[in-house]
VMD Tcl script that draws the C-alpha trace (Angstrom):
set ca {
  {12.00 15.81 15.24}
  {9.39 17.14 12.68}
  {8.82 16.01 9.46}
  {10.25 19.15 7.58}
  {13.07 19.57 10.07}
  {14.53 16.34 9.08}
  {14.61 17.56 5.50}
  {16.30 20.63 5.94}
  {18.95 18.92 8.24}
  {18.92 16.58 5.17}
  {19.33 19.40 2.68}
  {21.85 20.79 4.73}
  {24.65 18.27 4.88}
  {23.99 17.64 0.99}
  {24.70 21.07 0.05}
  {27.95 20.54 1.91}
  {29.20 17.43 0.00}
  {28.84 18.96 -3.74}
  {31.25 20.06 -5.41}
  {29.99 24.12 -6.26}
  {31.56 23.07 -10.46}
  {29.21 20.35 -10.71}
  {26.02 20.50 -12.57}
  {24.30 18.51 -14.85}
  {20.96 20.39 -16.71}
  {18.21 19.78 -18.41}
  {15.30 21.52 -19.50}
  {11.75 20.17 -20.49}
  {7.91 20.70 -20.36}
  {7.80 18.43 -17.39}
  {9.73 17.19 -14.83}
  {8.21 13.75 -12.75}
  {9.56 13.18 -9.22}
  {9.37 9.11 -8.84}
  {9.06 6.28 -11.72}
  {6.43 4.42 -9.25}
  {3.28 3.65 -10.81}
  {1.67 6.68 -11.06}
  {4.19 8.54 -11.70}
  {5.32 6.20 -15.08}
  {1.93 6.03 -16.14}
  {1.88 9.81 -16.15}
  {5.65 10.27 -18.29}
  {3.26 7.55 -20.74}
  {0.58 9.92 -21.10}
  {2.71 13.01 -21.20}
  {5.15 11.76 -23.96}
  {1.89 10.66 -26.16}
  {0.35 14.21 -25.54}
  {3.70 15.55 -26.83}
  {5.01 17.27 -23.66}
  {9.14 16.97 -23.44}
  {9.48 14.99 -19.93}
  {12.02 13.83 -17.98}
  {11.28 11.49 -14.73}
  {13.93 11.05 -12.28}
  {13.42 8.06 -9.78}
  {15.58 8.09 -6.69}
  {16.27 4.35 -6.37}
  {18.54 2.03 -8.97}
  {15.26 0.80 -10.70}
  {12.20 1.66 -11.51}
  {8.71 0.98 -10.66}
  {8.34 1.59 -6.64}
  {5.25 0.42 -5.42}
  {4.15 -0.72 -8.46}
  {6.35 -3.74 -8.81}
  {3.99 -4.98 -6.01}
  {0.71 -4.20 -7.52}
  {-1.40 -6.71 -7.72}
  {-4.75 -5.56 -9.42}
  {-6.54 -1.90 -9.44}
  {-10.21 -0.47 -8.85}
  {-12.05 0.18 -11.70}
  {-15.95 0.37 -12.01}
  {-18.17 0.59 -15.70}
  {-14.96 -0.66 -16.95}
  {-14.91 -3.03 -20.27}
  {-14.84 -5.96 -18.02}
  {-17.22 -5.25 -15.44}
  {-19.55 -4.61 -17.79}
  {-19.01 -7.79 -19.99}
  {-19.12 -9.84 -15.87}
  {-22.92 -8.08 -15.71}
  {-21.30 -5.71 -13.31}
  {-24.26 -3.54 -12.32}
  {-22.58 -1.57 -10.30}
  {-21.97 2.91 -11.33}
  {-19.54 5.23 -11.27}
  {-22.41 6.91 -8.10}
  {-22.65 3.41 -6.88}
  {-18.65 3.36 -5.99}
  {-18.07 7.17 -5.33}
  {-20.92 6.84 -2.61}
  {-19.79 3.97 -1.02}
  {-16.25 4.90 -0.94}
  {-17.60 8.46 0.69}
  {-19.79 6.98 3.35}
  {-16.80 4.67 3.57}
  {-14.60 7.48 4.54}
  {-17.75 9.51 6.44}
  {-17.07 11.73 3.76}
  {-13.46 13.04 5.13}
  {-12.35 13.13 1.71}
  {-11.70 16.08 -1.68}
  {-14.65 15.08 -2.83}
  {-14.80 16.30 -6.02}
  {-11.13 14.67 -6.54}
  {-12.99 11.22 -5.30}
  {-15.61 11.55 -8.15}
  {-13.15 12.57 -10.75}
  {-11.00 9.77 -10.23}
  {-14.21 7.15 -10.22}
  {-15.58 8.72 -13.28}
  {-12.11 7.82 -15.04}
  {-11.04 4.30 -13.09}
  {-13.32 2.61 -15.91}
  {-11.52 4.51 -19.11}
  {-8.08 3.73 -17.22}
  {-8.79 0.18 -17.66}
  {-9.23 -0.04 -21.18}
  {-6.00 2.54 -21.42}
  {-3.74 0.29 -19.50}
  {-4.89 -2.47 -21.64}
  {-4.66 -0.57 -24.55}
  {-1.15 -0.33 -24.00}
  {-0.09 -3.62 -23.88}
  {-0.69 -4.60 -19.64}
  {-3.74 -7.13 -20.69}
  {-5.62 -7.85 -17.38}
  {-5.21 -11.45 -16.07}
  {-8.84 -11.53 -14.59}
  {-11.62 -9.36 -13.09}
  {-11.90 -10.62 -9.05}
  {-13.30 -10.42 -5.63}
  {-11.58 -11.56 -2.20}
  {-14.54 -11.46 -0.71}
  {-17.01 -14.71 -0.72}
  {-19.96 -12.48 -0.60}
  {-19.08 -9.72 -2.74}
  {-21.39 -9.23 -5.92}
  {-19.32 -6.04 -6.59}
  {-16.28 -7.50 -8.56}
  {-14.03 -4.40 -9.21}
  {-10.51 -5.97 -8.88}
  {-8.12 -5.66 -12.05}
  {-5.62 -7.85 -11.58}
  {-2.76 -7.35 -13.19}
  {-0.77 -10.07 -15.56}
  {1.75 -10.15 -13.06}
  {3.05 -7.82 -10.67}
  {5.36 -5.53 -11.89}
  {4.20 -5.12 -15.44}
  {2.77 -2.41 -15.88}
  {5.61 0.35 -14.60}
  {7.64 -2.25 -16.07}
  {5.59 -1.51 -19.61}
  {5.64 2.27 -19.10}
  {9.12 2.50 -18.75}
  {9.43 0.98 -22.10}
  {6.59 3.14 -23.62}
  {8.12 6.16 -22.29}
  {11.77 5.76 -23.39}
  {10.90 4.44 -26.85}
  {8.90 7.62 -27.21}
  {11.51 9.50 -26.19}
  {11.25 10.40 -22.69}
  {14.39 10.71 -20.31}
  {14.43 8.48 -17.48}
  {17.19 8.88 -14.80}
  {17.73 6.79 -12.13}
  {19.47 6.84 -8.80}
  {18.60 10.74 -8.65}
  {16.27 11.83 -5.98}
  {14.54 15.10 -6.21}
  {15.82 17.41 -3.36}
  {14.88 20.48 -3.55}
  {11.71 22.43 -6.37}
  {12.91 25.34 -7.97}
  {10.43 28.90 -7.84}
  {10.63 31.77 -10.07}
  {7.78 34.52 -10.31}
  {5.57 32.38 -7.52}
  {5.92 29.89 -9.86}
  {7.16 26.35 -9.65}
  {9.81 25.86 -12.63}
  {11.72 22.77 -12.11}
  {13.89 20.24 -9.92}
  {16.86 20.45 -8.11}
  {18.27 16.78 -7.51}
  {21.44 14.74 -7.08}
  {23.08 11.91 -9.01}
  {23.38 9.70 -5.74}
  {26.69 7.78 -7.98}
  {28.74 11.29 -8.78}
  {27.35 13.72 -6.25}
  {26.83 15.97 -9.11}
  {24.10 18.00 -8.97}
  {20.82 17.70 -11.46}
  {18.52 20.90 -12.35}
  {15.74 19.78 -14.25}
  {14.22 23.15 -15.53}
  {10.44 22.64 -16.29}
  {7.07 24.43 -16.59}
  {5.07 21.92 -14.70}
  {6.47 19.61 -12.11}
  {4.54 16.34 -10.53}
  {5.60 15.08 -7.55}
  {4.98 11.38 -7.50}
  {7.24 10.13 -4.78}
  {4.82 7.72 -3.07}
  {4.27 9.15 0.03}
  {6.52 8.23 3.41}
  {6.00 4.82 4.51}
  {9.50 4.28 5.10}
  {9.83 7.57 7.20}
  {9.69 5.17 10.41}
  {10.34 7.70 13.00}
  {7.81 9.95 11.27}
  {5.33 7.38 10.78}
  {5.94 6.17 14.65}
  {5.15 9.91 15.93}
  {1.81 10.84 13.64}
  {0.45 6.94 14.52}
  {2.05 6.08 17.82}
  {2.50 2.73 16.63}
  {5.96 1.08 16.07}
  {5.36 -1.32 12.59}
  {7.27 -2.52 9.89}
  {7.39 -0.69 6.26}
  {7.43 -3.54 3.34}
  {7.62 -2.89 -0.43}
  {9.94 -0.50 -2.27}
  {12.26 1.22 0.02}
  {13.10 4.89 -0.58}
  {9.70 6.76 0.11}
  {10.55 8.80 2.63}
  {8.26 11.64 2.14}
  {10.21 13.34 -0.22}
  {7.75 14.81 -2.63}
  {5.70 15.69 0.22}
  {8.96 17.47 2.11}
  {9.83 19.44 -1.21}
  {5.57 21.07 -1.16}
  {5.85 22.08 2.12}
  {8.96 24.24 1.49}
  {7.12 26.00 -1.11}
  {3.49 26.52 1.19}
  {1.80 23.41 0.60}
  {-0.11 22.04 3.68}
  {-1.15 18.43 4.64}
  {-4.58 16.95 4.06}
  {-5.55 14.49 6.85}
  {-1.73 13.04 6.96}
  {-1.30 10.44 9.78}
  {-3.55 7.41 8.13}
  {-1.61 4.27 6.92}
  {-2.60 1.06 5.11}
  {-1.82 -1.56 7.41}
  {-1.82 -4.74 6.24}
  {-2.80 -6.27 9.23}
  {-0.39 -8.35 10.93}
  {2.35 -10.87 9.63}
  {5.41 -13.16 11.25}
  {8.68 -10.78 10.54}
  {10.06 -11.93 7.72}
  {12.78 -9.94 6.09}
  {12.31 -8.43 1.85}
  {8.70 -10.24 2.20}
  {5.58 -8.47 1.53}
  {1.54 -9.41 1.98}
  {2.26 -13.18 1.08}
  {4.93 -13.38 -1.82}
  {8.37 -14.57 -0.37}
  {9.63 -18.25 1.06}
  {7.72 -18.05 4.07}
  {4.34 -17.22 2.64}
  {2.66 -20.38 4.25}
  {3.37 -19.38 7.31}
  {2.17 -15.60 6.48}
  {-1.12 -16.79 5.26}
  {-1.97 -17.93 8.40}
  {-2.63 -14.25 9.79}
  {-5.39 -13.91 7.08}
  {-7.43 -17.07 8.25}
  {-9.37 -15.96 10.98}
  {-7.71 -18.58 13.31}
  {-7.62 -17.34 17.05}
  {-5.64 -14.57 17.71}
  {-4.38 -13.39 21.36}
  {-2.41 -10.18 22.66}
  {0.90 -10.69 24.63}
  {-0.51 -12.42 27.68}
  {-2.91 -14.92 25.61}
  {-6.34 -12.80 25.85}
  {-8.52 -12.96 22.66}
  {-9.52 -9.30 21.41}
  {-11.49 -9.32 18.58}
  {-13.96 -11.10 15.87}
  {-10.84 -12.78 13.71}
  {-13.25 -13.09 10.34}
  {-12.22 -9.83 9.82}
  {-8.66 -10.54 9.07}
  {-9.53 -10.61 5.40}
  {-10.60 -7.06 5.89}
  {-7.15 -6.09 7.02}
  {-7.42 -2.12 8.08}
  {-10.56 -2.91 9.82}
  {-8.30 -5.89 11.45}
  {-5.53 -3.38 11.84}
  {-7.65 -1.35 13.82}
  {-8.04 -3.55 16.12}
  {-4.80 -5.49 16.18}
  {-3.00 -1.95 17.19}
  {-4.33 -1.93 20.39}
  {-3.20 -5.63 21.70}
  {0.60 -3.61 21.67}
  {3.28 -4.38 19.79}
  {3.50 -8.23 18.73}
  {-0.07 -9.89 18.25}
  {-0.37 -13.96 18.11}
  {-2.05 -16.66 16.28}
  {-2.77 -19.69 17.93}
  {-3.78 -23.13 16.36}
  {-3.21 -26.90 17.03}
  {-2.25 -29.98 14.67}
  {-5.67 -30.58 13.50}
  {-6.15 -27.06 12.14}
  {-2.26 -27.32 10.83}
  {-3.18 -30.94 9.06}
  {-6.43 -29.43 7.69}
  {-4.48 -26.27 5.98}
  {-1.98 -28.99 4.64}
  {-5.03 -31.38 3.11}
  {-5.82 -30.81 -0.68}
  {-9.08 -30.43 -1.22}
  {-9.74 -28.04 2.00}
  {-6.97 -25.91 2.44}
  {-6.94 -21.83 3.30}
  {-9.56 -20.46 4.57}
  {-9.22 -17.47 3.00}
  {-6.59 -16.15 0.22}
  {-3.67 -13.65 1.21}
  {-3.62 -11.43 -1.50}
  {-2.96 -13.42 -5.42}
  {-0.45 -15.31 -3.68}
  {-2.06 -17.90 -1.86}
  {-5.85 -18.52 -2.80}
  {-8.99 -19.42 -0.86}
  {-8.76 -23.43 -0.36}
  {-5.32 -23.98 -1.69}
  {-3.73 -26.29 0.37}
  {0.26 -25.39 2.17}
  {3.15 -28.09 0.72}
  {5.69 -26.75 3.44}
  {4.15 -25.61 6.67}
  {6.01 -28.30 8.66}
  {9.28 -27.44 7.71}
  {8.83 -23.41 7.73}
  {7.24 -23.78 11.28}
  {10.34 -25.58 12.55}
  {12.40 -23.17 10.57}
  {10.92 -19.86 12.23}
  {11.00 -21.99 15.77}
  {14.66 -21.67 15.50}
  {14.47 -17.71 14.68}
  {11.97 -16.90 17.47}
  {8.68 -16.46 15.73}
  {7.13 -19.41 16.16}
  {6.62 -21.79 19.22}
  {5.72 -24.96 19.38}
  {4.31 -27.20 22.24}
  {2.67 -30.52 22.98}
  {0.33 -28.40 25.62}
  {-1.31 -25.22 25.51}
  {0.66 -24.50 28.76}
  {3.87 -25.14 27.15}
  {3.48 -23.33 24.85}
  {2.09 -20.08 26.25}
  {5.08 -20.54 28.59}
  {7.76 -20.56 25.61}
  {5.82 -17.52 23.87}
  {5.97 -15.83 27.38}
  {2.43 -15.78 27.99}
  {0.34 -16.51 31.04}
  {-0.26 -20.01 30.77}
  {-3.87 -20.14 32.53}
  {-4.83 -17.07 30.53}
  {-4.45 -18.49 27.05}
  {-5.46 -22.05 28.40}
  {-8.79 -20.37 28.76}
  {-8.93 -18.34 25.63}
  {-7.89 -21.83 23.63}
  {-10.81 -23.70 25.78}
  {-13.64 -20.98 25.00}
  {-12.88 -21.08 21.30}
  {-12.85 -25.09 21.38}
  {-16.52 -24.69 22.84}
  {-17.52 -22.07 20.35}
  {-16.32 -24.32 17.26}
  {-18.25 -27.58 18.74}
  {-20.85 -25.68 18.93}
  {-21.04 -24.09 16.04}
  {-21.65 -20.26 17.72}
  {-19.11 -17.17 18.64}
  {-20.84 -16.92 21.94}
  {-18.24 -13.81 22.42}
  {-17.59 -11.61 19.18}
  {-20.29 -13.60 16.88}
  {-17.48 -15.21 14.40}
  {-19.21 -16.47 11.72}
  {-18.87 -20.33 12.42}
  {-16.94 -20.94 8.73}
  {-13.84 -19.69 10.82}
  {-14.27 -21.55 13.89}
  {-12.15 -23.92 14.73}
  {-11.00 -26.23 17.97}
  {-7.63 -25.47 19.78}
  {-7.99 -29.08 21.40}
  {-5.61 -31.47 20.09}
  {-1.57 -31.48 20.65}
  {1.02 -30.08 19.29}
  {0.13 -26.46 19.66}
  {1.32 -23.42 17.56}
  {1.67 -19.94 18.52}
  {3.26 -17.89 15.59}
  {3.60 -13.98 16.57}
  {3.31 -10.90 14.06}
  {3.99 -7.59 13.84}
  {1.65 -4.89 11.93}
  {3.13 -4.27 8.60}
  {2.15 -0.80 6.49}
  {2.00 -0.73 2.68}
  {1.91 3.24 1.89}
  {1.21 6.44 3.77}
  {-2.65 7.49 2.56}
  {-2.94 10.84 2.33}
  {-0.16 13.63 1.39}
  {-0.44 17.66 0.62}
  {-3.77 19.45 -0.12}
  {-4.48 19.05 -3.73}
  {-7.72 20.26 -5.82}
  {-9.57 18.08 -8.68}
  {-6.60 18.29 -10.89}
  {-3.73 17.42 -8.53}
  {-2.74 20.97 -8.51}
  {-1.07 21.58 -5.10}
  {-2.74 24.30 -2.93}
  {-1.78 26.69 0.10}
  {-3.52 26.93 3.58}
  {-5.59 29.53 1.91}
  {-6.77 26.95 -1.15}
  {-4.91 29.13 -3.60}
  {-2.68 26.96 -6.69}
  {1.24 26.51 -6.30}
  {1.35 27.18 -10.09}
  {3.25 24.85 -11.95}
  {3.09 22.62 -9.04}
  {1.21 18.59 -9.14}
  {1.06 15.81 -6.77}
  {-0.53 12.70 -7.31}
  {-0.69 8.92 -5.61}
  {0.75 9.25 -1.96}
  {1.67 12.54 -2.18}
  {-1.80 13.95 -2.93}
  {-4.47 13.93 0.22}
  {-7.97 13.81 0.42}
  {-8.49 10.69 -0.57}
  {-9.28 9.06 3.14}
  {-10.54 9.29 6.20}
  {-8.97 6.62 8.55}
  {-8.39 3.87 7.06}
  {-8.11 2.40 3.65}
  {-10.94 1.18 2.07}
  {-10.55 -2.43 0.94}
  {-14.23 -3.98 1.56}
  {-15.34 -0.82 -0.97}
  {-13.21 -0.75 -3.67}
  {-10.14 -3.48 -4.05}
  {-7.36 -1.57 -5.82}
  {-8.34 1.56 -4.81}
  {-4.62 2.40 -3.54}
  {-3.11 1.43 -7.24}
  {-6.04 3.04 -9.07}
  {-5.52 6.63 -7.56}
  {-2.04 6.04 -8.52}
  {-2.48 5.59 -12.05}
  {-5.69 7.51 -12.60}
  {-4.03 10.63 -10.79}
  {-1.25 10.41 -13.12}
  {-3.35 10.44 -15.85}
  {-5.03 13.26 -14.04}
  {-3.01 15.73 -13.56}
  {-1.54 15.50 -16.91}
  {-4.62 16.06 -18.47}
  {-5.09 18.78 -17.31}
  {-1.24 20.51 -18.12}
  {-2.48 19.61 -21.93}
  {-5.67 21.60 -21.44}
  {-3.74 24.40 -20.07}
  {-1.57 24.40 -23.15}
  {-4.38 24.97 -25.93}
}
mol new
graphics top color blue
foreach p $ca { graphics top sphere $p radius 0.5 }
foreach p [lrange $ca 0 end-1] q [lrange $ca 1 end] { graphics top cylinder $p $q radius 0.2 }
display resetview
């Protein structure tokens, strides 16, 4: 079933359940479709430019996405340039286009570079003071990473902002339907998921900020042919993206998805932030990793590059393994050596695991880890071919004592013996953060036809814009670049409705 055919099936059966008497109104400049990041940060800068807004957010709470944020992309920023950041505004937008071999809007691209710096010092201007400017990488001079005082705080903050300044924020109503008069887009049509009443938000300019469809499994399955698991907010279904296509908006390179590489199921966790993060982690060490029947596939070191990693890890099928023995396990467990790497802010590079015992027993019992005193055994509990993985486990053994990758070239800081008994096997599944491109937009958000001409009236900005990618997202460039569209988009595409105005 198609992506819009779902929606009007959708449509359908509401339209059917409300009462015809019920109706709730409200009229306004503008008229926000999702309280995620971008979109709050956009009700912030629309309230302070003095447009009337109301935001309607079609979960309980606010904040989407954004409660997971963890730092944004910003170059020439106040702190890159007090870190000796030599890096420009060309220096990024380059990068990030020869990153994306130039599939991209972009004049959108550079517009959105040219303001990540100034975005910065308006986020911290408004009370979200940056915890610390950062790298992942070990090699990186290019620190561009914002990260955030804690995750969650800045929609958190713009909620407050917005309501104290007298914005109307109301939740549990998802947008359903835009509203056109004259060619022109004037407003919402949603529903107070509680009552069933319906909710016409009458509006000159609408932004759709819905953040994108990464819960839209079946739809995500069909575009990717890959079956993986959505984490973070629930709820964004494709909705914003749904409503411009009913009105002639078009996609722009839909299909790409930040995956975020491949994790141990482990239900309400995301990245490396719940109970089991220990045993998460793991995936992000560039420890040996096998397909189904106990081959080795690829150069692991680039685990900490997760969509390149993705890449690679969707074609071993649909579970992927990590395989390690009690010396590696004791090593990750000893203070003072640790993680190889970090997974995300929530485990860093050489920390060392206090529970790894106990949650590896723990996730025996629930069937994603396995545990043996041979490599035989346990190939033959994770249903493996025993000889296979025997001699993937033997070659990487040979490869760590002698200090070379003969196979994929892994740079020898990751190598390490699968020699000595117990063994561990812990299997993953790819896991996708957000959908990475939505309808065609131009430099201003503004959402366009198949022929490039302006839905007037109508915005879209984070998840629901496209143009921003080519295939995959691009971490080793720009570290945040996801949560900086986000914001910077919002920003955006307001802008530009006060421009229109004078």
């Amino acid at each position: 079933m198609t992506f819009k055919l779902k929606a009007v099936a959708l449509l359908a059966a509401t339209a059917f359940a409300l009462p015809a008497w019920a109706d709730k109104t409200y009229d306004a400049d503008l008229v926000i479709v999702g309280a995620g990041a971008g979109g709050t940060v956009a009700a912030v800068e629309a309230v302070e430019g003095g447009l009337k807004t109301v935001m309607i957010e079609k979960n309980a709470y606010p904040g989407g996405a954004g409660l997971f944020m963890e730092g944004s992309f910003g170059v020439e920023s106040f702190m890159t340039k007090k870190a000796g950041m030599k890096w420009t505004k060309t220096d990024a937008f380059n990068a990030m286009a020869n990153y994306h071999h130039w599939r991209i809007n972009a004049p959108l691209m550079k517009k959105f570079v040219d303001l990540s710096g100034d975005t910065i010092q308006w986020v911290w201007d408004h009370g979200v003071h940056w915890k610390e400017l950062k790298t992942a990488w070990r090699d990186k001079a290019e620190h561009t990473w914002h990260i955030y005082p804690s995750a969650g705080s800045l929609p958190k903050t713009m909620v407050k902002i917005f309501k104290e300044k007298g914005g109307t924020l109301l939740l549990n109503t998802p947008g359903e339907k835009l509203i056109e008069k004259d060619g022109r887009v004037t407003g919402v049509v949603a529903k107070d998921a509680k009552t069933g009443e319906k909710v016409t938000i009458n509006a000159k300019n609408v932004i759709l900020a819905t953040g994108g469809y990464n819960w839209n499994v079946d739809y995500v399955k069909e575009t990717t042919g890959i079956d993986m698991i959505p984490v973070g907010t629930p709820g964004r279904t494709g909705d914003g993206i749904r409503m411009a296509f009913e009105v002639g908006a078009v996609g722009d390179n839909m299909g790409p998805m930040m995956i975020n590489g491949a994790f141990m199921p482990a239900e309400g966790e995301a990245i490396c932030n719940g109970p089991n993060k220990e045993v998460r982690a793991l995936f992000r060490q560039g420890l040996l990793y096998v397909d189904g029947t106990g081959n080795r596939f690829f150069n692991e070191e680039l685990t900490i590059d997760w969509p390149t990693a993705s890449n690679a890890i969707a074609r071993s099928g649909e579970w992927t393994y990590i395989v390690f023995d009690e010396k590696t396990k004791n090593e990750i467990a000893t203070k003072g050596k640790g993680y190889l790497n970090p997974c995300g802010n929530f485990i860093l590079r050489h920390q060392h695991a206090t529970q790894l015992d106990q949650l590896l027993a723990d996730n025996e019992k629930k069937g994603n880890v396995f545990i043996g005193q041979t490599i035989e055994e346990v190939a033959q509990k994770a249903g493996m071919d025993p000889a296979i993985l025997k001699a993937s486990c033997d070659a990487m053994t040979k490869y760590a004592r002698e200090g070379k990758d003969a196979q994929f070239g892994k740079d020898p800081y990751y190598l390490r013996e699968v020699a000595t008994g117990p063994f561990y096997v812990v299997r993953g599944k790819l896991n996708t953060l957000t959908s990475l491109n939505g309808v065609r937009v131009n430099a201003d958000l503004q959402v366009l036809t198949k022929e490039g001409h302006v839905i007037p009236g109508l915005y879209a900005i984070g998840h629901d814009a496209g143009g921003m990618y080519g295939d995959s997202y691009d971490l080793k460039v720009g570290e945040g670049t996801a949560s900086a569209f986000a914001i910077n988009s919002g920003r955006m595409s307001v802008m530009h409705i006060l421009s229109e105005k004078k």
